[in-house]
Each structure stands twice: as C-alpha cells, then as structure tokens.
NUTORLUM-368347 format. One record per atom (N, C-alpha, C): residue in one letter; x, y, z. Coordinates in steps of 0.05 Angstrom, whole numbers, plus 5000, padded with zeros to 4 digits. Example, Ala and Ser with C-alpha at 12.3 -4.5 7.8 and 13.67 -1.06 7.14 Angstrom:
<rs>
A526448865156
A524649105156
A526449345156
S525749555142
S527349795143
S525850015157
</rs>
This chain:
<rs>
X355020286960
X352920246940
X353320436917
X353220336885
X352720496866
X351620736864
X350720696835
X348720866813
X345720756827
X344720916838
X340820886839
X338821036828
X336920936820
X335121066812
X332221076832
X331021266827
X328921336852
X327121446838
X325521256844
X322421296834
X320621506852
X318221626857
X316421806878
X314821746873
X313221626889
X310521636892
X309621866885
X306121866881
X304722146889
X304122346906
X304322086937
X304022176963
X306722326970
X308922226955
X311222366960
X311822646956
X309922736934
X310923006914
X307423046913
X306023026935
X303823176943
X304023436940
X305723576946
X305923846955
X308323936962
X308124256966
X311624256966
X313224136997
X311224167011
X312424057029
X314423837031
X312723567010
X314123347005
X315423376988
X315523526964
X318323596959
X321023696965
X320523816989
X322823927003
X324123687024
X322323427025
X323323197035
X324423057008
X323322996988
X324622886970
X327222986957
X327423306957
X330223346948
X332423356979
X331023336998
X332823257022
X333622967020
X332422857007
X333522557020
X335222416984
X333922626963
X336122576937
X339122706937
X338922906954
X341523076957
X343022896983
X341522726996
X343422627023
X345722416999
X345022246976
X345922106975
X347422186940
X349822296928
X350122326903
X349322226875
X349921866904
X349221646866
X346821636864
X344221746873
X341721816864
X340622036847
X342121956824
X342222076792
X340122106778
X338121886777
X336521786761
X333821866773
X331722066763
X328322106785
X326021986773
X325021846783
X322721816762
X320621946782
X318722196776
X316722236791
X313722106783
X310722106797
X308822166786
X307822356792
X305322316788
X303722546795
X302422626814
X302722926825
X301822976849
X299322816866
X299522726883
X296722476898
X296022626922
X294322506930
X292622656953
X295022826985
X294023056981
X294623127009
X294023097031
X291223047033
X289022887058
X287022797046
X285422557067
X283722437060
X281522477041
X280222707034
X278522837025
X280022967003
X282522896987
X283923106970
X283522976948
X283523086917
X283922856901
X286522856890
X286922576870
X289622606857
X289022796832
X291622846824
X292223026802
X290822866776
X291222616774
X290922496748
X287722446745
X286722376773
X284322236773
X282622586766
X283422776775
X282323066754
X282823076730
X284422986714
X285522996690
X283122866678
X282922566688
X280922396677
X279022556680
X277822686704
X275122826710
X274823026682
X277723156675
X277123336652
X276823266624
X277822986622
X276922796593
X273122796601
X272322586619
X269522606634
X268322806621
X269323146631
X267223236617
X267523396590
X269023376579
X268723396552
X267523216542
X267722946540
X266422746524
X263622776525
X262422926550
X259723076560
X259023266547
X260323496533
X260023746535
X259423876558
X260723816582
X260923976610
X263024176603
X262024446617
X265024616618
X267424406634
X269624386628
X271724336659
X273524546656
X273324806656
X274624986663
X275725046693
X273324936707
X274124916734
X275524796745
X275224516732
X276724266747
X280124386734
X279724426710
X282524556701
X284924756712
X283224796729
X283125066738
X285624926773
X283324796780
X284824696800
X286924526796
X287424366775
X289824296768
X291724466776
X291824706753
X292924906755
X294525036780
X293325056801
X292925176825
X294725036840
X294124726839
X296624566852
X299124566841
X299424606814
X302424606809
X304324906817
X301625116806
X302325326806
X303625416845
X301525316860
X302025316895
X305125126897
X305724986882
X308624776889
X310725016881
X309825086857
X312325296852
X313125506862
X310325586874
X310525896891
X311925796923
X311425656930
X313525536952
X315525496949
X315525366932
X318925276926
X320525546916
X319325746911
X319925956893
X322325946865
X321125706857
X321425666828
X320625806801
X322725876795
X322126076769
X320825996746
X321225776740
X319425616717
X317025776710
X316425806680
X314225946677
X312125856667
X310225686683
X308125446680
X306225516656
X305325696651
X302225886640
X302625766621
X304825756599
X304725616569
X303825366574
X305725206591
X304624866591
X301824846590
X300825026618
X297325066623
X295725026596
X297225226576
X295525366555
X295225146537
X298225006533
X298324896505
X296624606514
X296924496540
X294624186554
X291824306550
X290924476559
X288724636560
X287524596526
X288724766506
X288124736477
X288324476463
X290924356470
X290324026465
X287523946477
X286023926495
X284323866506
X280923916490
X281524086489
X279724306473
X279724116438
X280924116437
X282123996398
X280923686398
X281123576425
X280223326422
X283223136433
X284423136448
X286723006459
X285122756468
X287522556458
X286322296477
X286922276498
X284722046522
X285522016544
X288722026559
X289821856542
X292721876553
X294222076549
X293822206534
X295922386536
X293622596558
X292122736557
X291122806583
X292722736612
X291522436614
X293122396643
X295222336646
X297122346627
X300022306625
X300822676638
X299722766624
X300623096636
X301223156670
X300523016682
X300423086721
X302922936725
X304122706707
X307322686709
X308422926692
X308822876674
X309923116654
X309823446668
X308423446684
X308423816700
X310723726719
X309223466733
X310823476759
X313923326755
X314823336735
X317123256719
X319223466721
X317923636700
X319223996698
X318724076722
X317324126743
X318224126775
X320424156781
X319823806779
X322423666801
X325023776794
X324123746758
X328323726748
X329424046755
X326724236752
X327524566759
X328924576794
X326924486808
X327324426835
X330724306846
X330724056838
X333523986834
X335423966826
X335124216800
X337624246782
X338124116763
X335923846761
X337223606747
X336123596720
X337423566689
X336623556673
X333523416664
X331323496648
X329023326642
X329623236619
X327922956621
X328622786592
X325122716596
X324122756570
X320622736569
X320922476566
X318922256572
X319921986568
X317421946554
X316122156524
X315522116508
X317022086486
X321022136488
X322522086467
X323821956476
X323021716496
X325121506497
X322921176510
X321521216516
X319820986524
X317320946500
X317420686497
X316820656464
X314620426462
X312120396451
X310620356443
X310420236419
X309020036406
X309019996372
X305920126371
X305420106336
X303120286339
X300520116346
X300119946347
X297519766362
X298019856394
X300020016411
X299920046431
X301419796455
X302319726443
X303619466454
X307219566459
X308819476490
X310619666501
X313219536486
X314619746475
X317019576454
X319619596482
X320519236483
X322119326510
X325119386497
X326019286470
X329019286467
X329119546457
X326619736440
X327419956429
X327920206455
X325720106475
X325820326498
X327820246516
X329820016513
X331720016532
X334920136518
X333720106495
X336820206476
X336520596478
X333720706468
X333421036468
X333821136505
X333720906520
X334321056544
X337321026556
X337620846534
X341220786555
X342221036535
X341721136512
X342521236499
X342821536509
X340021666515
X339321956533
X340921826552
X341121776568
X341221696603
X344821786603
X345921656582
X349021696574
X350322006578
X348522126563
X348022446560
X347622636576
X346922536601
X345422596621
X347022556651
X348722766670
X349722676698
X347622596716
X345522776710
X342822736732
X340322826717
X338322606711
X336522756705
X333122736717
X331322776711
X329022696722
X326722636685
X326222276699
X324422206671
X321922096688
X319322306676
X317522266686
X316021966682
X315121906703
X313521676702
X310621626686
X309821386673
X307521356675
X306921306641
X308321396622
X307221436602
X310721446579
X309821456553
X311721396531
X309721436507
X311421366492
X309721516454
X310121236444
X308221306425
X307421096393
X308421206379
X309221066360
X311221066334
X311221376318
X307521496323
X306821706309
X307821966332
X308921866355
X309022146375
X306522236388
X304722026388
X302222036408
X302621856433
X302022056453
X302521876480
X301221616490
X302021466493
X301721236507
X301321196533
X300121136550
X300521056582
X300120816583
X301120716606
X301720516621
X298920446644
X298320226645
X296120266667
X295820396682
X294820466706
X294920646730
X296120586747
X299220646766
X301020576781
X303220566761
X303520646733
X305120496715
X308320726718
X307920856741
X311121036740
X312720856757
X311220576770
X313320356772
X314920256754
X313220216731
X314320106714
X316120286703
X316120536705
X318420746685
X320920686701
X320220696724
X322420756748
X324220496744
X323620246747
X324220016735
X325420056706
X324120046685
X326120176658
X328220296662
X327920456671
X329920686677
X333120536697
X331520376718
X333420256727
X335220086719
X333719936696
X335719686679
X336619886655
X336020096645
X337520196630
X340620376641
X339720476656
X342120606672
X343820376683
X343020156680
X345119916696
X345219976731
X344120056748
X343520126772
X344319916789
X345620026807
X346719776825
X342819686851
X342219846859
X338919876865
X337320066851
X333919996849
X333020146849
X330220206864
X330320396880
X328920536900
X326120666892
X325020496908
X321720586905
X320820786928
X320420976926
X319421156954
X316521256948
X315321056971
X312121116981
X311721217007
X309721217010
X308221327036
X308321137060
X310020897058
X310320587076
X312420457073
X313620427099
X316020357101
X316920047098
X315719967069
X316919687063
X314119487064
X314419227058
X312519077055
X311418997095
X309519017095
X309218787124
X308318567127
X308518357142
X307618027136
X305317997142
X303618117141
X300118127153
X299718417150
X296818447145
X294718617140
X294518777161
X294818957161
X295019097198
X291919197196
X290919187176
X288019187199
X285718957197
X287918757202
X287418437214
X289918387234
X292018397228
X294118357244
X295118537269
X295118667288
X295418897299
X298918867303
X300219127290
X303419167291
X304618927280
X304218797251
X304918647240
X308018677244
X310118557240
X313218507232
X313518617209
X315618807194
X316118757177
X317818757164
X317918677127
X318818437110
X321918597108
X323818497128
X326618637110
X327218557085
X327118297079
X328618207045
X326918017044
X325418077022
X323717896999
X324217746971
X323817606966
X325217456927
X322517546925
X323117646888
X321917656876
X319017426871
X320417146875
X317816946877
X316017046899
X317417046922
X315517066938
X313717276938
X314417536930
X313017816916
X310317726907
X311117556890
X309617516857
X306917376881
X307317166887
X305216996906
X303917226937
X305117356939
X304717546960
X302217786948
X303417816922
X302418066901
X300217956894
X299917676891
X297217646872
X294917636892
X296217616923
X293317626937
X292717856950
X293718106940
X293718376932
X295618456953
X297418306967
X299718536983
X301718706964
X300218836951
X303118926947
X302719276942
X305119406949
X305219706945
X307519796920
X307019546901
X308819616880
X307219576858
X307219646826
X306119536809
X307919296798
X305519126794
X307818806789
X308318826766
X307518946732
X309718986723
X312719126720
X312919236745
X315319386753
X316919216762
X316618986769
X317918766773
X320818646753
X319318586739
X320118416721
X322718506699
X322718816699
X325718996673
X328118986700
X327718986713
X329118976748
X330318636745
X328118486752
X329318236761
X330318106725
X330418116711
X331118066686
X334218116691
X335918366691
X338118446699
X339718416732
X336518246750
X338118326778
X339318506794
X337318696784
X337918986806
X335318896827
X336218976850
X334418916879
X332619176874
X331219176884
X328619396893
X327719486924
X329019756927
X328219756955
X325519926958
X323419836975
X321419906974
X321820147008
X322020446998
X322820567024
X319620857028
X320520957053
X318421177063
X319221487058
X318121627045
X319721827044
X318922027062
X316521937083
X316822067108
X319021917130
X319321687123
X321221577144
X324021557131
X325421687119
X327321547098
X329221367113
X329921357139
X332221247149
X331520937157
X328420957155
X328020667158
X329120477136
X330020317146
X331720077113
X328719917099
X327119927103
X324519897090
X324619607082
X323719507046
X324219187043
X325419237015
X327318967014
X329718957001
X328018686981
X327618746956
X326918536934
X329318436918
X329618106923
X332118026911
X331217836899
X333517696882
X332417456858
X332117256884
X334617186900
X335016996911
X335917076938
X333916946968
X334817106992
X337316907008
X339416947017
X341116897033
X339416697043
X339216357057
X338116327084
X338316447108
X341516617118
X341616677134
X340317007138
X338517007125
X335417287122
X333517157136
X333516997129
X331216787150
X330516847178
X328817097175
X327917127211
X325716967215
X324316797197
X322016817213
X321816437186
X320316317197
X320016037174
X317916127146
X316316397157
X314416447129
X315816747125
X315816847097
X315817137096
X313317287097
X311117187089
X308117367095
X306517277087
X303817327098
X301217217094
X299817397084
X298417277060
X296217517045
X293617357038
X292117537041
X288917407031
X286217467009
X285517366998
X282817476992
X280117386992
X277617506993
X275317356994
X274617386969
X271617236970
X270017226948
X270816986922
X271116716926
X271816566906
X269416316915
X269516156897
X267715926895
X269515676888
X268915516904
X270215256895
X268415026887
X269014886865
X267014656850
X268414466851
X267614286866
X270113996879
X267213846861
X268713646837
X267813416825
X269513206830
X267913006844
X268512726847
X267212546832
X269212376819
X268412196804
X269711976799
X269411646806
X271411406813
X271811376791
X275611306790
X276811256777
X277111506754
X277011736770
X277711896750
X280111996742
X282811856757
X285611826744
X286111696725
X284011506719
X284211376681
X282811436665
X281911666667
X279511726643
X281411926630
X282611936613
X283912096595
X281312376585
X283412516592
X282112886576
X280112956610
X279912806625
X278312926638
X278413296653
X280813346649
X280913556664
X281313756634
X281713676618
X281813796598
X278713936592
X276913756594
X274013786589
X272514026610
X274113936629
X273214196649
X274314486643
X277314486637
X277914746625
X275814856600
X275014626585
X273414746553
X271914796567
X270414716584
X267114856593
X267715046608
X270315086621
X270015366630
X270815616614
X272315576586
X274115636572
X271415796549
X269315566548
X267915746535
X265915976545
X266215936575
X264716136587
X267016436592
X267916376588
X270916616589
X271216576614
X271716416621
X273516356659
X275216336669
X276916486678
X280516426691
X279316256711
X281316056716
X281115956736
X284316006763
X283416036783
X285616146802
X287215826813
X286015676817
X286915456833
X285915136825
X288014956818
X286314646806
X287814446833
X286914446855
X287514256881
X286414006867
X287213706867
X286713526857
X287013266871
X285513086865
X286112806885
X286512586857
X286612336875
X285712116849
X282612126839
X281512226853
X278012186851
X277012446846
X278712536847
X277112916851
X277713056843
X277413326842
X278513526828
X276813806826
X278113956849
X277414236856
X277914436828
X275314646823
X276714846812
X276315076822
X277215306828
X276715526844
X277315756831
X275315926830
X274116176813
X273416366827
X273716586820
X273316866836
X269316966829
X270016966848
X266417036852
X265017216823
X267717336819
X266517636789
X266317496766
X267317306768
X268317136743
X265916996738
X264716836747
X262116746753
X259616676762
X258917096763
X256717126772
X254916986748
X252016926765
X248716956735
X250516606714
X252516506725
X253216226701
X253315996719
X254016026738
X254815846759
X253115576755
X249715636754
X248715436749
X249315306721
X249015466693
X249015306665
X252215186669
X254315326687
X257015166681
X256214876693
X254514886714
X254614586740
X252914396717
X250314496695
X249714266686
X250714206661
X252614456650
X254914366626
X257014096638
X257314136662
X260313866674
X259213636682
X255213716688
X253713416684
X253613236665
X253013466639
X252613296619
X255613196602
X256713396603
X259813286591
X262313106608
X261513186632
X263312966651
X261912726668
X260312776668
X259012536685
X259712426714
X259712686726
X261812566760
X259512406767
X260712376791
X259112266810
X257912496835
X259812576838
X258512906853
X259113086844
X257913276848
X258813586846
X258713766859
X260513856887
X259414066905
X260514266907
X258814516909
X259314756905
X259814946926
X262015066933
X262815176957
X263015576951
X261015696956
X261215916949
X262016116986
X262916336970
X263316467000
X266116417010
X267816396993
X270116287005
X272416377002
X274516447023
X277616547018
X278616417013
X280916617001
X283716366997
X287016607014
X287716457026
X289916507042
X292516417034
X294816647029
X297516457020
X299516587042
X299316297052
X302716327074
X305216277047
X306116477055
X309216527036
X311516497048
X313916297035
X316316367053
X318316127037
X320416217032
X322416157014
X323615897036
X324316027060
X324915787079
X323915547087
X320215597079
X318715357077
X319815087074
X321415187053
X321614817035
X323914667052
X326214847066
X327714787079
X326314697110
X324214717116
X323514607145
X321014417134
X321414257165
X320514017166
X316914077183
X315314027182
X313714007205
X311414347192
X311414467167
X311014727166
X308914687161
X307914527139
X304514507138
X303114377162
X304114147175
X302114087194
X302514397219
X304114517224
X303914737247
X302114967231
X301114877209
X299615107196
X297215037198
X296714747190
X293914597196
X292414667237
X295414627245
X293914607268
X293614867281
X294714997275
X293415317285
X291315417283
X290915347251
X288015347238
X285715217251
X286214927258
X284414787279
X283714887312
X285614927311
X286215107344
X283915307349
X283915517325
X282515657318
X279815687315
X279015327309
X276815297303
X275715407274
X278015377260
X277315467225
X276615137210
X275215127196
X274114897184
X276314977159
X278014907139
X279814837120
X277714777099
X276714927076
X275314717058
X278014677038
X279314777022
X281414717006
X284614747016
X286414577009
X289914617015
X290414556987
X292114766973
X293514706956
X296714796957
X298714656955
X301614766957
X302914866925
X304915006928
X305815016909
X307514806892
X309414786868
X311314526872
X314214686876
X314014916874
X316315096883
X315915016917
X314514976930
X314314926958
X314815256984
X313915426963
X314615676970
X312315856983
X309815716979
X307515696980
X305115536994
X303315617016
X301015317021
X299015557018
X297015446997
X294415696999
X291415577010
X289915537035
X288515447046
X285515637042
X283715457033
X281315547020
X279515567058
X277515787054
X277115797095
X274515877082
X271815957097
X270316127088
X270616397090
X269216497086
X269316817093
X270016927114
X267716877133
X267916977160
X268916787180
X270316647167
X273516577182
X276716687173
X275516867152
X277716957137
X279417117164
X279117247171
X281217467185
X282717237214
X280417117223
X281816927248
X282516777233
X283316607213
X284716487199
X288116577192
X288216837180
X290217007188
X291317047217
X290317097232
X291217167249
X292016907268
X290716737263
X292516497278
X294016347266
X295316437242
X297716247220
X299716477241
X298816797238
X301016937246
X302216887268
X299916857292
X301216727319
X303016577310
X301816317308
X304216107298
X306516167292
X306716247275
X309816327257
X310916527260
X309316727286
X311217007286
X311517007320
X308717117327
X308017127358
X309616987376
X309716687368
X310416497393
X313416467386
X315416577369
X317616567364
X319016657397
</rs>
C-alpha cells in the first residue's frame, strides 16, 4: 500500500494518553505522511469537548459573562497533553493572542476553529512532522462558500513541500484571511481534501469504532460487521443516520477513487470498513450490506381514479408542499395513488392547512394520513443480483407480525425502504437481520 493520509478523531487525541496511541500506530506504518487532527473530545462520559467550550466562550461574551474560566480550562487540557508528552512547545502566546482575539470581538469560527489549530501544533511537535495551518491552503470565496479547485491546487502545492506534515482539521480562510469552518464533524472533510490532494493510495479515518456495523447494536445485539462498503451504499446507509463519517467527506475521495478506511485507534489491528466506488461480488458475505432506520415521519397516501392521466398531478402536490417549505423524503406511487412521506419536524402545526390545500387543488378521492411512522433501509449492492430478496424481506416482516404501511425500492435496486410504525420499529429491524444474517 502507498501514500496515506490519516485523519483523528477527537476521541483519538483526547489526551495524551491517546496520543501516545496515535503516534504508535503513525510511526508503525512510514507512508502515513499526511495528519489531519481535530479537536481534543471527551475523555469520559461527563467530559466536555474542546470546541463545544470554545462555543461556551463565544456564549458568553455575546452575554457579557466573564469566560475566563471556561478559558481557563481550555488551557489546562492542552497545557496537561504537553506536560505528558513533555513537549517543549511554548503554548502561553497562542493562549494570549486566542484569548485577545476573543476579547476584540473574534467571530464564531475562528474561535472554534482554534481546538484544531492547538491540537495541530501538538501533534506536528509530538511527531516531528512539519505544520501547514490549513488557514493558507483550504479556501473559501468571500460569501463563505468552499472553493474546491483553488483549495485542491494551494494544497497539492504545500503538500509538495512537505515529507510529513500535520494539517489541522475543521476549518480554512476567506479570501480576506478570516477563518472559515466547516460544519461540525467537518475535519472529515479536511482529511478527505487532503487525501485527493496528496493523490493517496487510501485514506484513513481513525475513530473510537472499529468500522461500520450492519445493525444498530442497541437494537441488534453483536451486530456483523461491514468489511467493504460502496460509496452508494454509504450514501443510503448515511441518510438514515448510520454513519461515523461526515458525508461531505465523501465525495473529494470518491471523485478521484481513493477508498476510505474507517479504523479504531484503540483497536488499530482490527481491518475495520473499507469504502470503495465499486465492491468486488466476490465481498459478498452476506445478500444485504446493512440496515438503518429512523422514526418520526408521516405518510399522506392520496388516492384518486384515474390519476395516471391527469397531467401535472404530482406536480401540484410538490407546489403545495413547496410553498409550505417541505422536503419531501419518499414519493412510493401506484396508478391510483400516490404516497408522500415527510419527517415529522418538517410538518409540525401545517399538516392540517397542507390536507385541505390537496382538497381543494387536487381533488382525490381519499386522503389518508399515517403519522407515527418509520422508515427502514435494507442496503446491499448484491440485492439486484439475487432473486427472491424482497419477498424474504416481506416475509420476515410478517413473521414478525409487523403490519408494512409503505415499500418503496430504489431503481438502482440497491435499496428496499419499508414504512412500519413506530413501535414496530426495532422488531422490524431485528427480524430483516435474522433473515439475512442469523439464519445464514
């Protein structure tokens, strides 16, 4: 295996402890050149993260609260990593000059961009390895919007320059040299940049969990888990919230086709899960790669005869939801019918004025309203290649004694997402998994 780049979690570089695992397991391997850290994250349950103080110290300024204190403890954790590690670095300026920015009126982001940026100069002191601020190479236009060809050209450019270096995660500058961040989780996304700019044969995500698993383990008990995943299937896996990656970290990766290994940096020897464009068949352990779920959606099934020749009809339903500001998640459809399914947040306090907006402008014949309801996606690339996969999904479900209110498939066929109620949600799960894992 190549050139890699290796991203750290927060849980990873908690403390020095986990740093003395992280430069153990960067030193096992040479071509792990490239660091992207974040920011220090909880040491135990009751701990907080570094950033989510940061924010606490925007909080109270915008108050006029002292946060000298909360500052203070910042402080304390970086300052405690160094005194272990017995790193010479001499922190107090950085302290002083975040501290006075703060004081002056600093914006949010650059605030919480700082708990990468310390734990950056750390790492690179820690492991010898050059720092590159990835406020002079990850790039922004000035409306704040992420420039991808300028920040992939200023990093291949540093990166050249550089045998080993460490580019903190999470954040990049606007045109004026004011920091930018990335959502929250966004040192995926650096770690990713970083990977397609370096040309990386992988690039390595190290969290607190050893790879994706095909069920919820606290629905599933000792789920399987996911050796090699495609990116599709991620994406459908991700949106019904499995995922321990940020999904735009996805996408600067699969653009170029570097794989993503999702590994433990308490376990490192475990091979964890392997994200590829396209999986081998012969990866195929199992006919699904994983099941994910969520509650709380509403389904509005309008029936209305002969509603495959009424031209615009489904169009008319998007405008009435379109002017209520509505995503809609799912359009399951018949000749006569036509489900739409909405997340419970989306339309709280409207639900009724939407049902007598589609009276008066559509004119069904019914309209019934299904609130309280999950949606479930069995995932699996091998799907489309077997015969018999949705009915052994139906009938497990029946087995189960789960009532089915919605099936919708994908046309990738990579996909069946089955609408259940609520409190059939988890035995719903758990009897697709029998099926397709258990009774193997």
């Amino acid at each position: 295996m190549g050139l890699k780049v290796a991203k750290f979690g927060g849980s990873s570089l908690s403390d020095s402890f986990q740093f003395e695992k992280v430069k153990s397991i960067i030193e096992s391997d040479p071509q792990r050149r490239f660091i992207v850290p974040s920011a220090p994250g909880r040491r135990f349950s009751e701990d907080n993260k570094v950033t989510d103080l940061l924010y606490l110290c925007k909080t109270h300024i915008e108050h006029n609260v002292p946060f000298d204190q909360v500052f203070q403890v910042i402080c304390d954790r970086y300052i405690s990593i160094a005194y272990n590690l017995k790193l010479k670095i001499e922190l107090q300026p950085y302290f002083n000059e975040i501290k006075e920015n703060m004081i002056n009126g600093a914006a949010v982001d650059y605030i919480a961009s700082r708990g990468e940026f310390l734990n950056g100069l750390l790492l690179s002191e820690y492991l010898g390895f050059e720092f590159i601020d990835a406020q002079d190479v990850i790039r922004f236009d000035r409306r704040g919007r992420f420039l991808e060809e300028e920040t992939n050209h200023d990093l291949k450019k540093a990166l050249l320059n550089h045998e080993k270096a460490v580019i903190p995660g999470f954040y990049g500058a606007l045109p004026d040299g004011r920091i930018k961040t990335f959502s929250r989780g966004g040192s995926d996304i650096t770690g990713a940049l970083v990977a397609k700019a370096a040309e990386a044969d992988v690039y390595e995500n190290w969290t607190d969990v050893s790879g994706f698993l095909m069920a919820d383990p606290r629905i599933v008990e000792d789920p399987k888990p996911i050796k090699v995943i495609t990116y599709k299937e991620l994406r459908e896996l991700s949106y019904m919230g499995a995922s321990v990656l940020h999904e735009d970290a996805v996408f600067p990766v699969r653009q170029v086709d570097i794989p993503i290994n999702i590994k433990n940096t308490n376990e490192p020897d475990h091979p964890g899960t392997i994200i590829v464009s396209d999986a081998n068949e012969s990866h195929d352990e199992y006919v699904i790669t994983g099941i994910a779920g969520k509650k709380g959606f509403t389904v509005i099934a309008i029936y209305k005869n002969r509603m495959n020749s009424e031209v615009g009809f489904i169009r008319r339903i998007l405008s009435i939801l379109e002017d209520y500001k509505i995503s809609i998640e799912h359009i399951p459809s018949g000749i006569d019918t036509v489900s739409v399914v909405i997340s419970n947040s989306n339309i709280e306090n409207v639900i009724e004025d939407i049902i007598d907006e589609m009276n008066k402008k559509l004119q069904p014949d019914t309209i019934d309203v299904y609130s309280d309801m999950a949606l479930i996606a069995t995932v699996g690339s091998g799907m489309s290649r077997r015969r018999g996969v949705a009915a052994r999904l139906f009938t497990a479900l029946s087995e189960a004694g789960v009532n089915i209110r919605m099936i919708d498939q994908g046309s990738s066929e990579i996909n069946i997402i089955t609408g259940v109620e609520n409190d059939d949600f988890e035995k719903a799960i758990q009897a697709i998994y029998n099926s397709f894992v258990n009774h193997l």
